[in-house]
C-alpha positions in Angstrom: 95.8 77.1 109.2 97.7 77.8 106.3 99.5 81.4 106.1 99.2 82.5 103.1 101.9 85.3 103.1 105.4 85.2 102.9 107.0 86.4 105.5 108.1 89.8 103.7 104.0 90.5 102.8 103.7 89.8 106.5 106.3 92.3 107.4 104.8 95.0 105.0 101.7 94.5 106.9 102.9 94.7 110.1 105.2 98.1 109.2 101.6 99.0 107.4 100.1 98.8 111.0 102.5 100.9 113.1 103.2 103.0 110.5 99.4 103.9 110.9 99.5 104.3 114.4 102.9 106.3 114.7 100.2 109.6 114.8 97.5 108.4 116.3 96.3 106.7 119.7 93.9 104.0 118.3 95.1 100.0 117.5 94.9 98.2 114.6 94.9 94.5 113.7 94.7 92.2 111.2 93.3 88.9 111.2 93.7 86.0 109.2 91.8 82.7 108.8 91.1 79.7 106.0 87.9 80.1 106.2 84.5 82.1 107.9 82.7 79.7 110.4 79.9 82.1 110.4 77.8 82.6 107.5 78.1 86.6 108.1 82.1 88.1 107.8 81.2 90.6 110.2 79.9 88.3 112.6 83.3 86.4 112.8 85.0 90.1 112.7 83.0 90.6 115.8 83.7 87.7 117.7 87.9 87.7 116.9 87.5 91.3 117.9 86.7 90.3 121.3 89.1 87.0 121.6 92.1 89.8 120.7 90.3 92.0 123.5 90.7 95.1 121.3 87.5 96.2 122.8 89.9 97.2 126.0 91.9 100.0 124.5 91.3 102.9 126.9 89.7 104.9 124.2 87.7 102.4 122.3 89.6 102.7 119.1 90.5 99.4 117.8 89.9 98.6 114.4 90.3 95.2 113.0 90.8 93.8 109.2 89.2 90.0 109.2 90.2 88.2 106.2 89.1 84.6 105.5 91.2 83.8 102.3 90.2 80.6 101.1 86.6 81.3 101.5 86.9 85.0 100.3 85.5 87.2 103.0 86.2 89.9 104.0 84.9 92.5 107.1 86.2 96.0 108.7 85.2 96.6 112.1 86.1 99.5 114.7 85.0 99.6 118.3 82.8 102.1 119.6 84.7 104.8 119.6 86.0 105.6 116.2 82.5 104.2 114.8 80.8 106.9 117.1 83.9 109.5 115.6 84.1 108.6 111.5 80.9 109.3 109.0 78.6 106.7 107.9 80.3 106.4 104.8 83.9 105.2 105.9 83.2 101.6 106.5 81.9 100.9 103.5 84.7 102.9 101.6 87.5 101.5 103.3 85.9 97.7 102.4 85.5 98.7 99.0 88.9 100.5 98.4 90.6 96.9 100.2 88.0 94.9 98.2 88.9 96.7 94.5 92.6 95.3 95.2 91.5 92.1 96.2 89.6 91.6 93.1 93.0 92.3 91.3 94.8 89.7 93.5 96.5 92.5 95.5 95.8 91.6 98.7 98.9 92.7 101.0 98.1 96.2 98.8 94.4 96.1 99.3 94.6 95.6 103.3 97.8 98.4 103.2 95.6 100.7 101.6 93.0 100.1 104.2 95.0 100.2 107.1 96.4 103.9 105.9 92.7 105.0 105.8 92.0 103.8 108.9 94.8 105.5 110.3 94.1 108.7 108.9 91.1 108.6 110.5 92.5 107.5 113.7 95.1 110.6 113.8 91.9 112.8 112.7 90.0 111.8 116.0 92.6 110.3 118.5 95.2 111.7 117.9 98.7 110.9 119.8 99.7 112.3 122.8 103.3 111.6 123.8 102.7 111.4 128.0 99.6 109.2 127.6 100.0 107.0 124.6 101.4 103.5 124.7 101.0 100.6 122.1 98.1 98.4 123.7 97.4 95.7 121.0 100.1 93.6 119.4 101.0 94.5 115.8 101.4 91.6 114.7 99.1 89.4 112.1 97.2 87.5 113.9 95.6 83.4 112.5 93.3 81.4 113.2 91.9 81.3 116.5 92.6 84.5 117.6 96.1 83.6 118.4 98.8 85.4 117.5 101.5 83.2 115.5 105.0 83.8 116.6 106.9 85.7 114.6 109.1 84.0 112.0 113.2 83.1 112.5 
């Protein structure tokens, strides 16, 4: 696969991601592939949801971003958890506020903007607790497969 951010978008995303989870308990990924082998974004989402295993955080709060840039799809998906915890709406509003700046060619802003509302949320319901939190998923971006790429020299 080709990565198709530079290595400083791919730090502003990752500082994105644990700047997002400095208040709150839940995990957040992002995900990064050519192209969708599923004819439905979510779909995919679902399945590179469970290859990262963010389905085992101990209070079902994962949320992943699944971008497949080449073929331009895009999903949002949160375990069961935080979807049981956020209204109806969110979903949709988050994919259409990251959506709006990917229609502008923004996407690094697009998926920052997401990952802030999503971590709002995250604070709102699971919020951190000092004596029981650790980091459970890997911040970093993650391509492909499902693997995460080593970080750059």
């Amino acid at each position: 696969m080709n990565n198709p951010l530079t290595s400083e978008q791919e730090a502003a995303l990752v500082a994105a991601i644990r700047q997002a989870e400095i208040t709150t308990s839940g995990e957040i990924r992002v995900h990064l592939e050519d192209n969708c082998p599923t004819p439905e974004p979510l779909d995919r989402a679902a399945q590179v949801f469970a290859e990262l295993n963010m389905h085992r955080t101990a209070q079902r709060n994962g949320v992943l971003f699944y971008l497949a840039w080449q073929s331009r799809q895009f999903a949002v998906i949160g375990d069961a958890g935080i979807n049981s915890a956020v209204p109806d709406e969110f979903w949709e509003t988050t994919k259409e506020t990251v959506l709006s700046q990917f229609r502008s060619g923004k996407y690094v802003v697009g998926l920052e903007q997401g990952i802030k509302m999503v971590g709002e949320q995250l604070k709102r319901y699971f919020p951190y607790n000092a004596v029981t939190d650790t980091n459970e998923l890997d911040d970093a971006i993650s391509f492909g497969s499902g693997t995460p790429k080593p970080p750059r020299a």
